[in-house]
SETOR-788557 format. One record per residue (C-alpha): residue number from 1; x, y, z. Coordinates in Angstrom, 2 decimals. Each point is the difference from the previous one (the first is absolute). Layout:
[rec NUM, [X, Y, Z]]
...
***
This chain:
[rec 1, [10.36, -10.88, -16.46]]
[rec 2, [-3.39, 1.40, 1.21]]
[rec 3, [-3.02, -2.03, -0.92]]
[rec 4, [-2.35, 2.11, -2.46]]
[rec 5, [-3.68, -1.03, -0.71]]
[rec 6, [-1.32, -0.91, -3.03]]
[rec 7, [-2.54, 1.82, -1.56]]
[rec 8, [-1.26, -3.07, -1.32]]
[rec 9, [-0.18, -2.14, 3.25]]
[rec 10, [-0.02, 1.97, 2.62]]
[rec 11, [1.49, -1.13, 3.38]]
[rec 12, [-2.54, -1.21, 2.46]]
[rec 13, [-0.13, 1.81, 3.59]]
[rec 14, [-0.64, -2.39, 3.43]]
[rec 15, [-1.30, 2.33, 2.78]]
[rec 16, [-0.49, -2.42, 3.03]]
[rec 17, [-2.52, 0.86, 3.07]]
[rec 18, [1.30, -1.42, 3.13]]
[rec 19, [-0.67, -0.14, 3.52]]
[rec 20, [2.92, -0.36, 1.46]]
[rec 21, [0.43, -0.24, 3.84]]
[rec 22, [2.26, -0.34, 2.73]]
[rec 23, [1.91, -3.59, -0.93]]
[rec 24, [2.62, 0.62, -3.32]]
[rec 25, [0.07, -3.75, -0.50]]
[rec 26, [-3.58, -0.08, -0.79]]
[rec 27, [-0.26, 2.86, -1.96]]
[rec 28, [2.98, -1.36, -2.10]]
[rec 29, [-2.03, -2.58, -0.96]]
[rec 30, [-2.66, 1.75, -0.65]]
[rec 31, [1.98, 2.40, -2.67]]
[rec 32, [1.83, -2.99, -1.55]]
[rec 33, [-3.57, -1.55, -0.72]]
[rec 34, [-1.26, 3.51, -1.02]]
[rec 35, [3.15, 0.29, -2.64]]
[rec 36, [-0.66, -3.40, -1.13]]
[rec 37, [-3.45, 1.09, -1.25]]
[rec 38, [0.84, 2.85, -1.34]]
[rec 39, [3.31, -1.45, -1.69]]
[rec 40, [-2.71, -3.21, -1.86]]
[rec 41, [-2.12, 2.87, -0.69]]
[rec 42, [2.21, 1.67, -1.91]]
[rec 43, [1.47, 3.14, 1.56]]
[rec 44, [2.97, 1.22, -0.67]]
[rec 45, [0.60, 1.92, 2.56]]
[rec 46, [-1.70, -0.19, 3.81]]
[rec 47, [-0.45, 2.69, 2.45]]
[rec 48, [-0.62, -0.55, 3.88]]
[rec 49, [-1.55, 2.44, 2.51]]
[rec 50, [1.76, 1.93, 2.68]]
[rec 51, [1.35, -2.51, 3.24]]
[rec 52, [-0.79, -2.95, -2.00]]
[rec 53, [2.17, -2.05, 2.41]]
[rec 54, [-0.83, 1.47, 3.08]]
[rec 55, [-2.77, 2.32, 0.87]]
[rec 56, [0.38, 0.17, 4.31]]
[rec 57, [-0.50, 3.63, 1.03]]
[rec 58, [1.30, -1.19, 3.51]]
[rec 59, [3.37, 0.90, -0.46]]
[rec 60, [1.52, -2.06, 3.14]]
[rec 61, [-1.52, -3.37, -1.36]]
[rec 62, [1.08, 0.36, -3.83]]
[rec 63, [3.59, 0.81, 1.24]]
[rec 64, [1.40, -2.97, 0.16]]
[rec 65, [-1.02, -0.77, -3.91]]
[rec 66, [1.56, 3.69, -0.93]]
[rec 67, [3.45, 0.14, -0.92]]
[rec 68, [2.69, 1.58, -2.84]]
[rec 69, [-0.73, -0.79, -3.70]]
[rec 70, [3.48, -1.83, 0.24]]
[rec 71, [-1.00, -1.97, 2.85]]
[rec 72, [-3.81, -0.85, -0.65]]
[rec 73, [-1.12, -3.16, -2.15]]
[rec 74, [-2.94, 1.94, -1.75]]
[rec 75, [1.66, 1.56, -2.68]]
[rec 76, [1.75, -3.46, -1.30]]
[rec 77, [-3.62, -1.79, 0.96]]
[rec 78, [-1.33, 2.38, -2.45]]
[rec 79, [3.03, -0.34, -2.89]]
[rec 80, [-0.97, -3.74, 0.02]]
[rec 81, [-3.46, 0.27, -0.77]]
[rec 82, [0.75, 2.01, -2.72]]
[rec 83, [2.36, -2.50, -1.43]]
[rec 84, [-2.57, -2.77, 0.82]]
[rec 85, [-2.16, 1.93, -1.88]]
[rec 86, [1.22, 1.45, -2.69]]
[rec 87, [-1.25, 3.88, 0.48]]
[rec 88, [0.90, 3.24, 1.11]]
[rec 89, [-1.14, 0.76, 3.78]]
[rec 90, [-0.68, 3.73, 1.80]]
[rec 91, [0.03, -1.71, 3.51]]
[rec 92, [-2.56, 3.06, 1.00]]
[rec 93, [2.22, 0.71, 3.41]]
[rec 94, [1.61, -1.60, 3.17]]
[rec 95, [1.19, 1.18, 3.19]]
[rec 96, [3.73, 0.63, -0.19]]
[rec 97, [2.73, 1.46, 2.91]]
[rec 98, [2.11, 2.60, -1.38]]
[rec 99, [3.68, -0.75, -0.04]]
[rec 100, [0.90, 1.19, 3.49]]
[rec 101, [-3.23, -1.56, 1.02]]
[rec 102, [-1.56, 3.08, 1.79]]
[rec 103, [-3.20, -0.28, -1.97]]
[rec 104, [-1.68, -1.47, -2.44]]
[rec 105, [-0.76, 0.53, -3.85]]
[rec 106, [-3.12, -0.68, -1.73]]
[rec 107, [1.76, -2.02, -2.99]]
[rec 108, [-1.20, -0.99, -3.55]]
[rec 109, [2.01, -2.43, -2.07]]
[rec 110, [-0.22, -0.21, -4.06]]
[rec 111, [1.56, -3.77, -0.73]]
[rec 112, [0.54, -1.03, -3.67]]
[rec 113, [-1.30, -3.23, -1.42]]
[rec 114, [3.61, -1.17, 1.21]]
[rec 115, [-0.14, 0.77, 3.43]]
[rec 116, [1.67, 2.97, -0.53]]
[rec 117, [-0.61, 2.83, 2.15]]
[rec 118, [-0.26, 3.43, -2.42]]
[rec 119, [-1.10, 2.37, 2.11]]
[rec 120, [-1.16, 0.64, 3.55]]
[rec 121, [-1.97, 3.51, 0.89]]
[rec 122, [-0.63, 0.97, 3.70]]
[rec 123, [-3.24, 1.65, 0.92]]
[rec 124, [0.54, 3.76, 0.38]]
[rec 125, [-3.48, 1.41, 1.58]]
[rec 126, [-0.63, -1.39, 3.92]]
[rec 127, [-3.83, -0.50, 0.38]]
[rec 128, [-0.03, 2.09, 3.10]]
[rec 129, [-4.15, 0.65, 0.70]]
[rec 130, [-2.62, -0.06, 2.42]]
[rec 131, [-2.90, -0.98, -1.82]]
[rec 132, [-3.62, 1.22, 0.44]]
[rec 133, [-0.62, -3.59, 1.13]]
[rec 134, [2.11, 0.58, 2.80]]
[rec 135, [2.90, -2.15, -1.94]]
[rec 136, [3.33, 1.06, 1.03]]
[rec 137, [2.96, -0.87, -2.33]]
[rec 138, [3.25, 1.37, 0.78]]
[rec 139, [2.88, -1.99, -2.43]]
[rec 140, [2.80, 2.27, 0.33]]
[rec 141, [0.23, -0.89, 3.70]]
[rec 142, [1.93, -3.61, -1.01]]
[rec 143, [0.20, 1.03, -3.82]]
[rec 144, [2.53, 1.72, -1.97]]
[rec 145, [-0.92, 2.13, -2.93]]
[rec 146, [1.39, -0.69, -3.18]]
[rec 147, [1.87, 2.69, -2.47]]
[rec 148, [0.38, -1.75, -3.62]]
[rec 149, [-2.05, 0.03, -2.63]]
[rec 150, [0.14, -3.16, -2.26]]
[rec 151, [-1.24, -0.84, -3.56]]
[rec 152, [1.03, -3.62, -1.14]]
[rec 153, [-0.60, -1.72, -3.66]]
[rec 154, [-2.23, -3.27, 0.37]]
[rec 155, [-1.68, -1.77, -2.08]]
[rec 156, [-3.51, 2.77, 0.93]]
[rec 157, [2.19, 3.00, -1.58]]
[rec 158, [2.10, 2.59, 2.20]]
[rec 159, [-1.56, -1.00, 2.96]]
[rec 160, [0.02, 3.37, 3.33]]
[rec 161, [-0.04, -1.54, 3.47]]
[rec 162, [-1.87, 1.32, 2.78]]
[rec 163, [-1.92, -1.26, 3.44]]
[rec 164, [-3.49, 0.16, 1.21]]
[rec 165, [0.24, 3.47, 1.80]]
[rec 166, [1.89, 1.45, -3.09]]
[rec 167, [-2.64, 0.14, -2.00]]
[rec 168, [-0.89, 3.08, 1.51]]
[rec 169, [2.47, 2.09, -0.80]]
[rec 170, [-0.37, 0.59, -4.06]]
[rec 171, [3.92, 1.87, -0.11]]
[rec 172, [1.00, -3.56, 0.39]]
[rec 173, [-1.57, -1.58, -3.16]]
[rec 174, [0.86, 3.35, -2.06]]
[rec 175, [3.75, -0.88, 0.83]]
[rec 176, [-0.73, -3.31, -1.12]]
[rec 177, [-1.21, 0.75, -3.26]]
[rec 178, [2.94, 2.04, -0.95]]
[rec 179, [2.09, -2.35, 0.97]]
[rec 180, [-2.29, -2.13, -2.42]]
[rec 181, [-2.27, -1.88, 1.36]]
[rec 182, [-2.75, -1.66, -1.98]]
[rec 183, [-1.03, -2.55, 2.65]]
[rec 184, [-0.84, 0.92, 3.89]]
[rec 185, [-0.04, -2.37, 2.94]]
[rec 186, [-1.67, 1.17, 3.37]]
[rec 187, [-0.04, -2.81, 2.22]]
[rec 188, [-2.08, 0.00, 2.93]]
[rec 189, [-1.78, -0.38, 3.10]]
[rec 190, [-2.50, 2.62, 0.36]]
[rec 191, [-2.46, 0.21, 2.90]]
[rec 192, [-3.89, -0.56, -0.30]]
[rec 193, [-0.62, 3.52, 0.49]]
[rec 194, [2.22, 1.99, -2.25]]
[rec 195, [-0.36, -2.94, -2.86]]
[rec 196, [-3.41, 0.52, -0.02]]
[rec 197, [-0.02, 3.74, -0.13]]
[rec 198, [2.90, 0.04, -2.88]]
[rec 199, [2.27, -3.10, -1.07]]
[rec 200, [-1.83, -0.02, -3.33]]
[rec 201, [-0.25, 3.75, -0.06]]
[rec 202, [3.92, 0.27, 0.35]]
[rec 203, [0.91, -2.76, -2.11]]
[rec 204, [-2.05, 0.96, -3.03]]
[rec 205, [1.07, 3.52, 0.40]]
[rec 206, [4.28, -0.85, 0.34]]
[rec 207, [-0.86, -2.52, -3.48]]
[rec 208, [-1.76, 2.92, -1.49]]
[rec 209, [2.11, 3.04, 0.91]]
[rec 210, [3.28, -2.02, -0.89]]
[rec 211, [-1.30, -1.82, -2.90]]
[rec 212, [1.26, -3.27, 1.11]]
[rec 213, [-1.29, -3.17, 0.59]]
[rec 214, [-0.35, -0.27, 4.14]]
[rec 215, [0.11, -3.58, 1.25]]
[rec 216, [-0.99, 0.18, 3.91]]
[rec 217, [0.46, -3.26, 2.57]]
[rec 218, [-1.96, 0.30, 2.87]]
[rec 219, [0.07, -2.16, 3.41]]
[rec 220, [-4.02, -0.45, 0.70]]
[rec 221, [-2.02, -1.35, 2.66]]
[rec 222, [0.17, -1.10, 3.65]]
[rec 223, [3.69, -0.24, 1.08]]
[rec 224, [1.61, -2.09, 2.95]]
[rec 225, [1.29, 3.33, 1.74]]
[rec 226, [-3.89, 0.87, 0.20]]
[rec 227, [-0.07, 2.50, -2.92]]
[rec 228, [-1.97, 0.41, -2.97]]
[rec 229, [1.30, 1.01, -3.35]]
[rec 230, [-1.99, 1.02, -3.19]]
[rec 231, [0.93, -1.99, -2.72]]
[rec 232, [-1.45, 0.78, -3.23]]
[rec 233, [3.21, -0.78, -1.99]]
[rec 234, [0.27, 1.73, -3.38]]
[rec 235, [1.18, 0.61, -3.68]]
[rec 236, [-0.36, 3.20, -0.97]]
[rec 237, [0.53, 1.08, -3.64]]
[rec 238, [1.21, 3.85, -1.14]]
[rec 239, [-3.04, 0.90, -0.74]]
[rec 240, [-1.32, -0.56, 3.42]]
[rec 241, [-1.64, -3.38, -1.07]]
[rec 242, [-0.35, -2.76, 2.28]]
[rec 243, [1.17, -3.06, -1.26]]
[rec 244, [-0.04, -2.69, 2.66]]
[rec 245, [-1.14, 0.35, 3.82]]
[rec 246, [-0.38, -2.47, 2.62]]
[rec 247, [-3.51, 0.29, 1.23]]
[rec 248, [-1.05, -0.17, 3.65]]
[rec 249, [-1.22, -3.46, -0.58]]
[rec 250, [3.44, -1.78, 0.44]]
[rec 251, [-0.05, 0.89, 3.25]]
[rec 252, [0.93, -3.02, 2.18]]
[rec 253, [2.30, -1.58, -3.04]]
[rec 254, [3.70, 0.13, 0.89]]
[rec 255, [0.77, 1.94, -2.85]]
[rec 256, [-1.23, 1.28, -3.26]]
[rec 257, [1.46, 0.64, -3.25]]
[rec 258, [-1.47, 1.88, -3.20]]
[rec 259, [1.62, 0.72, -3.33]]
[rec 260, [0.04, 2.82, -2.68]]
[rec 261, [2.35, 0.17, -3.18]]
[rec 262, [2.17, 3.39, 0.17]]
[rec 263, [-0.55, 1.29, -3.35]]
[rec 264, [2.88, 2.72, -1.59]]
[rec 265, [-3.12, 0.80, -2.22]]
[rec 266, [-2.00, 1.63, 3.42]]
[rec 267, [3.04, 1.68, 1.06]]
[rec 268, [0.59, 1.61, -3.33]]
[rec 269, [-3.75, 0.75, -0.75]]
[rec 270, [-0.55, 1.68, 3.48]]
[rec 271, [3.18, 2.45, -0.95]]
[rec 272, [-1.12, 1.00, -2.92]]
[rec 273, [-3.36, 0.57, 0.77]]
[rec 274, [1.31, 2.19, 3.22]]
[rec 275, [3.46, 1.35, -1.17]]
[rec 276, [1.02, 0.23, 3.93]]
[rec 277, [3.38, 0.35, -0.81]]
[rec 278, [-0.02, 2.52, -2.63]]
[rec 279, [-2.64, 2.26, 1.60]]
[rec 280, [2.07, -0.06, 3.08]]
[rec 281, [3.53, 0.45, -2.04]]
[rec 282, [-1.91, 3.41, -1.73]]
[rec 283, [-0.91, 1.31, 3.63]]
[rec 284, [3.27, -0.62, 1.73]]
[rec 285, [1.35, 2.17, -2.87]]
[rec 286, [-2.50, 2.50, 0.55]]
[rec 287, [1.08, 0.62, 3.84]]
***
């Protein structure tokens, strides 16, 4: 039976800052200590960023730790620290071979408080760009695009899964919501450059456009495969409020974690205040 929050106590959101590099052992060990703070602070419920076990963008080298969900150790590494811990986990997103094992899949696990995996959602948008900077970022020549969308009940409320380049396609989180999502998760490893142009921009906008709370991972820092990622982790609320962030001052730490209560009360405040729904029901009847 789906876990509802309380209006009285709500549930407690983890979002965890890592920098994860090019050795999954290590960064193992840095989530499991990551979940064990956020598990004695409270949270019921924590949320990595995007490649949380392996961020290598040189695809020959991270190979050999890249196999089929069936046939890697991540996702049962992750089930036990749940159990160990007691709380729900979004495992943000690893590196995955499809089943023929042609390409890979950017892959996000939801894992009950039991260990028990509830949903998985594979990133649909390819960050294909060539950045100002003179960044070029082409996923989709390893990657394969995902086609589902997924809602899951947690303890946060319906909670929408998307990935990092996602968030810029707003057709995504309007299928979301009608398929009744109250809670967002858009974990992440942005670059420098487009982070600081518009990661809170975009995340603030998605929270405020959807009306849901937006709860945002993100890898930051100086990586071992030489890149650098934003950070700036967030909670967003539905009315576009910011409730936690990780500031550029943890930089250097091996992770990061900051917590905010997901309240019904916002969500239900922010739709009455801006009937989205019912102006939008009114217009679609209009056309």
């Amino acid at each position: 039976m789906p876990t509802a929050p309380s209006s009285a106590t709500p549930p407690v959101a983890a979002v965890v800052q890592l920098t994860s590099g090019i050795d999954p052992e290590a960064n193992l060990a840095t989530i499991d200590a990551a979940l064990g703070d956020a598990a004695r602070a409270g949270a019921a419920m924590a949320f990595l960023p995007e490649m949380s076990v392996l961020l290598d963008r040189d695809r020959d080298r991270s190979a050999v730790h890249v196999a089929r969900e069936a046939d890697s150790p991540w996702p049962a590494a992750f089930q036990n620290m749940a159990k160990k811990y007691g709380l729900w986990l979004h495992t943000g997103s690893v590196p995955l071979l499809t089943e023929d094992g042609s390409q890979r899949v950017n892959r996000s696990h939801v894992i009950a408080s039991d260990g028990d995996i509830r949903a998985r959602y594979d990133k649909i948008h390819m960050f294909d760009v060539d950045l100002p900077t003179g960044e070029k970022w082409t996923e989709s020549a390893a990657y394969r695009g995902g086609s589902d969308i997924v809602v899951v009940d947690t303890p946060v409320g319906r909670l929408g899964l998307s990935i990092c380049y996602d968030l810029r396609f707003p057709e995504l989180y309007r299928a979301l919501v009608e398929r009744g999502a109250e809670t967002i998760a858009v974990p992440a490893a942005f670059t420098v450059p487009t982070g600081k142009a518009h990661w809170h921009i975009l995340q603030r906008a998605r929270a405020i456009e959807t009306g849901c709370h937006v709860i945002a991972a993100a890898q930051g820092g100086q990586h071992g495969d030489g890149r650098m990622t934003f950070g700036h982790s967030l909670i967003v609320d539905p009315w576009g409020a910011i409730l936690a962030e990780v500031s550029d001052d943890t930089q250097g730490a091996t992770h990061a974690v900051r917590l905010a209560s997901i309240a019904r009360e916002t969500y239900d405040k922010a739709a009455k205040a801006i009937p989205l729904q019912r102006s939008r029901s009114a217009r679609n009847i209009m056309l």
